[in-house]
C-alpha positions in Angstrom: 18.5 -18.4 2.5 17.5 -18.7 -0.9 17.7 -16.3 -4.1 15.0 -15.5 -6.9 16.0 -15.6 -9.8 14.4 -15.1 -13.3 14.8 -18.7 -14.1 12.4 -19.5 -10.9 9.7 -17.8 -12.3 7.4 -19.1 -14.6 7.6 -17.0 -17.2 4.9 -17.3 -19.4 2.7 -16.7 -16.6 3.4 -13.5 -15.8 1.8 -11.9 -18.5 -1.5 -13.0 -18.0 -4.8 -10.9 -17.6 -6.4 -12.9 -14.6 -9.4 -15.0 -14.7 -13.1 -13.6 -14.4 -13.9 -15.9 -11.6 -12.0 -18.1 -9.2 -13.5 -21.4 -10.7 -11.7 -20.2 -13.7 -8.1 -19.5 -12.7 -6.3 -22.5 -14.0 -4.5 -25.0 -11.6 -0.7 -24.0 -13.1 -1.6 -20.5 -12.2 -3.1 -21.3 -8.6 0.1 -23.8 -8.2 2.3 -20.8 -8.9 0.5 -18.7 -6.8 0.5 -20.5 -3.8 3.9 -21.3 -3.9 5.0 -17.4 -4.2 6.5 -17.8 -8.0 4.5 -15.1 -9.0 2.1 -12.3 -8.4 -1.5 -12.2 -8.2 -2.8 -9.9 -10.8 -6.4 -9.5 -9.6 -8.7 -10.0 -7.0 -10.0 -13.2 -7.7 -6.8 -14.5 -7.8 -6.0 -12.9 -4.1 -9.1 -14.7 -2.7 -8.3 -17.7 -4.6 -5.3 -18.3 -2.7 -4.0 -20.9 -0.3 -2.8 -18.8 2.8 -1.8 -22.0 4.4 0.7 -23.0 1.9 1.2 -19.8 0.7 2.9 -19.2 4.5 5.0 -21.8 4.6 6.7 -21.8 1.2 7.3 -17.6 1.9 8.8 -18.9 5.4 11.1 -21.3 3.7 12.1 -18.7 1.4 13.1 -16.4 3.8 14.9 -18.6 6.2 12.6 -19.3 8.5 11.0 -22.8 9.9 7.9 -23.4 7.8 6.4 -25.6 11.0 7.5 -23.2 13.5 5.0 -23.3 16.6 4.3 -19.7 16.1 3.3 -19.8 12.6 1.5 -23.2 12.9 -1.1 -21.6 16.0 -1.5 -18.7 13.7 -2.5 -20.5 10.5 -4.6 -22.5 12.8 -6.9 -19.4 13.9 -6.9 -17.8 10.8 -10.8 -19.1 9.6 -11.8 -16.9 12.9 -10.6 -13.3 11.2 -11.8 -12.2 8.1 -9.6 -11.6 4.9 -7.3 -8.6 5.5 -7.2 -9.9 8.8 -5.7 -12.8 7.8 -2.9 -11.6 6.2 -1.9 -9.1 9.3 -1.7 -12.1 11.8 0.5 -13.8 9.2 2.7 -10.6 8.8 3.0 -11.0 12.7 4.0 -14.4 13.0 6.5 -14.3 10.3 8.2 -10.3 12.1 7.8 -12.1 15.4 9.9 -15.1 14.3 12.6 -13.1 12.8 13.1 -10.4 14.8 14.6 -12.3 17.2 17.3 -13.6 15.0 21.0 -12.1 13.8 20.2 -12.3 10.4 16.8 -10.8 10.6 17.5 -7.7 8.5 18.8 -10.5 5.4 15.5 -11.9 6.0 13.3 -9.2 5.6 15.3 -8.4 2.8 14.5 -11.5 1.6 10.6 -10.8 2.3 10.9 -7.1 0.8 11.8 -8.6 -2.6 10.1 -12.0 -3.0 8.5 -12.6 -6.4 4.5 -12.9 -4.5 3.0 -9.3 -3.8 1.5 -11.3 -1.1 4.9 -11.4 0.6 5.8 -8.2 -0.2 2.6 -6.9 1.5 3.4 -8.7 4.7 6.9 -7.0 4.6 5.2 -3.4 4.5 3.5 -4.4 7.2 6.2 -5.3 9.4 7.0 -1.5 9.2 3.7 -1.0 11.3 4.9 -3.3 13.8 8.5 -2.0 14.7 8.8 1.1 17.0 10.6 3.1 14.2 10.0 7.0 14.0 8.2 8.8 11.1 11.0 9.3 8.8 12.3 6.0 9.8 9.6 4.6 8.4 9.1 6.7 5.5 12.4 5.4 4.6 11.4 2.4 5.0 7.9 2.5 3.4 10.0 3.8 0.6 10.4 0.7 -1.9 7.0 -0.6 -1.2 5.5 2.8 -2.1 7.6 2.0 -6.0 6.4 -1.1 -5.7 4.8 -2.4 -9.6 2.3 -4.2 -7.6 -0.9 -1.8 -6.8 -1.3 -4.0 -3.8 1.7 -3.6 -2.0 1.7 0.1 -2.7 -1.7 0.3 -1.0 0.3 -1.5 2.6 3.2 0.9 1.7 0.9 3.9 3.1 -1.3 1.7 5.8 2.4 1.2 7.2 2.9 4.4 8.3 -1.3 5.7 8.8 -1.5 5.9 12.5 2.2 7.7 12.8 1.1 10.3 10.0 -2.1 11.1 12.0 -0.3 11.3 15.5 2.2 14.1 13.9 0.4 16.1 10.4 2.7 18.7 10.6 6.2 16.7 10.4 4.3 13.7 8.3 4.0 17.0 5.7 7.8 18.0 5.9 8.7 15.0 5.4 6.8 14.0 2.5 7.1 17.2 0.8 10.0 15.8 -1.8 8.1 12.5 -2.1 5.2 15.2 -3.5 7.7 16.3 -6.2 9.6 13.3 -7.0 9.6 11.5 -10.8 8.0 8.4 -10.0 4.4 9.0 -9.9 3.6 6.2 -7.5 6.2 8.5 -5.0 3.7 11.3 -5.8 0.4 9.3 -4.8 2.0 7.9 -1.6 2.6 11.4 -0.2 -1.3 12.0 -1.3 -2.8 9.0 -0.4 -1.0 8.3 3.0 -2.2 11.9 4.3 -6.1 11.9 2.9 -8.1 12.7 5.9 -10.5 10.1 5.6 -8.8 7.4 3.0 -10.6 4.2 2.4 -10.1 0.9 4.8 -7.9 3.0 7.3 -8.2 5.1 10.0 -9.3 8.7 9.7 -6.8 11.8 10.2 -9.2 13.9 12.3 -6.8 16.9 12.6 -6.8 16.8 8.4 -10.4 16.6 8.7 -10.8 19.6 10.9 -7.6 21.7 9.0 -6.9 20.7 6.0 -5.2 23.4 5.1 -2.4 21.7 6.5 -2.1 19.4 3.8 -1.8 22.1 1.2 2.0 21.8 0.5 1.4 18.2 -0.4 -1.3 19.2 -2.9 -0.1 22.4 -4.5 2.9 20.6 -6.6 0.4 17.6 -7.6 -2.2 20.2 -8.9 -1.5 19.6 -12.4 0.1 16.2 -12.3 0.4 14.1 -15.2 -0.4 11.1 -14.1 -4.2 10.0 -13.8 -3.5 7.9 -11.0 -2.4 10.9 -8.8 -4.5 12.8 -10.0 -7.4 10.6 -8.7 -6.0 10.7 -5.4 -5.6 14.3 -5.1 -9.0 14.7 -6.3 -10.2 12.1 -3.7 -7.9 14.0 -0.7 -10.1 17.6 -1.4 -13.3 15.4 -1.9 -12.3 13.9 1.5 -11.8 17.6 2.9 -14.8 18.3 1.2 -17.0 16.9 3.8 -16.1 18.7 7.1 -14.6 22.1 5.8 -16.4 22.4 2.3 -15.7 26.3 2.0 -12.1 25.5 2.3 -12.3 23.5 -0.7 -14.3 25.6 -3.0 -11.9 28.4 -2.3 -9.2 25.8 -3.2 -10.5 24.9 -6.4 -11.7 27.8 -7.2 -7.8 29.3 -6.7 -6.7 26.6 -9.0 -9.0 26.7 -11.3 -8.3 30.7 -12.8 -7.1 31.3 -16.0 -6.8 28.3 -18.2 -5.9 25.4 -16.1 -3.9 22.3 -17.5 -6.5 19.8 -18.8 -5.4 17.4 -15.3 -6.5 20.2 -13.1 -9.5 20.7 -14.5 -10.3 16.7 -14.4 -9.0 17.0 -10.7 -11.3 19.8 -9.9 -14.3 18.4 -11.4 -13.5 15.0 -8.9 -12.9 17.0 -6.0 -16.0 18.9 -5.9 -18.3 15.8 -6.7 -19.5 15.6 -2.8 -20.4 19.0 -3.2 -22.2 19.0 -6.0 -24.8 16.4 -5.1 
């Protein structure tokens, strides 16, 4: 099984700002990408890339056989699914071929912290496909909701949707310290992952009819520093917004007494956006 190292990397890549188009990315970029050396840092770059190869050299990687039959009939249907698609049947194949295996927990390891984000999504998802409970797969979802990629932080949560919705109350107990935790990207997951109606995912329909239930997520991100929670707090009422909009007037008009921090008041005027048009 191999190692990544620093010296693997192309370097001087990795500081990059990403090309405006695809016919733009240059080829030692696109190499690098398709080869898993290093991340993709937009979206052009994402569409840009090679799944075929990509595959293969992330299989070698990881210690598994790049020409397996399993990953070779999945690379051959992949032009029938569209884009996101794609990249779940890969996630399959690759969790199908190693779960077999002794060493399968070195190789999703190896998968959890391989220099693509590309990888490193298809290793959130493989939380998804085991029969884990919840806080099983909080714990798992855990490193991939740190992640510095924005990608793979966005899997982190899709991991662990469908369990969320099947039990609010204890997907809110458990993510109540995530909701307080220092790392902001710790704080958005236990937002983001519990919005009743999210974006590209499956909607909560209990958090749509109470959201109330949500609340002790929400209070201790009311005045959050960081924009990028803030955003998804704001979007979580906006959601609510929708099916119980009282609720959320009543909410924002609680938080919003006195002289609220300057990241309430830019949450608040979010929140309300549905409501107000």
């Amino acid at each position: 099984m191999n190692s990544f190292t620093a010296s693997e990397v192309v370097q001087h890549l990795l500081g990059r700002k990403g090309a405006a188009r695809i016919a733009l990315i240059p080829p030692e970029v696109l190499q690098a990408l398709n080869t898993g050396r290093i991340p993709t840092v937009n979206l052009n770059e994402f569409l840009a890339l090679d799944l075929g190869v990509l595959t293969r050299c992330v299989a070698r990687d990881i210690g598994l056989d790049p020409q397996s039959e399993r990953l070779q009939d999945t690379l051959a249907m992949l032009s029938a699914f569209p884009p996101v698609k794609r990249h779940a049947h890969v996630a399959r194949a690759l969790y199908d071929l190693a779960a077999p295996r002794a060493d399968r927990d070195a190789v999703a390891h190896a998968l959890a912290s391989h220099p693509s984000d590309v990888a490193r999504c298809w290793a959130a998802q493989w939380i998804s496909f085991s029969s884990l409970p919840l806080a099983q797969k909080l714990a798992s979802a855990w490193r991939f909701a740190a992640d510095p990629h924005f990608g793979v932080r966005e899997l982190a949560w899709m991991a662990v949707r469908d369990e969320i919705a099947g039990d609010v109350d204890e997907a809110v107990r458990l993510l109540q310290p995530w909701a307080t935790h220092p790392d902001a990207n710790i704080r958005r997951f236990a937002s983001e992952a519990t919005r009743p109606r999210g974006v590209w995912c499956a909607q909560i329909e209990t958090l749509k009819r109470e959201p109330w239930r949500g609340l002790p997520l929400l209070e201790p991100l009311r005045a959050d520093d960081s924009r990028y929670v803030q955003n998804s707090v704001a979007n979580w009422l906006n959601d609510a917004a929708k099916t119980q909009p009282e609720w959320v007037v009543d909410v924002c008009t609680r938080w919003g007494r006195g002289r609220p921090a300057p990241a309430t008041q830019y949450i608040l005027k979010r929140a309300q956006r549905s409501l107000a048009s």
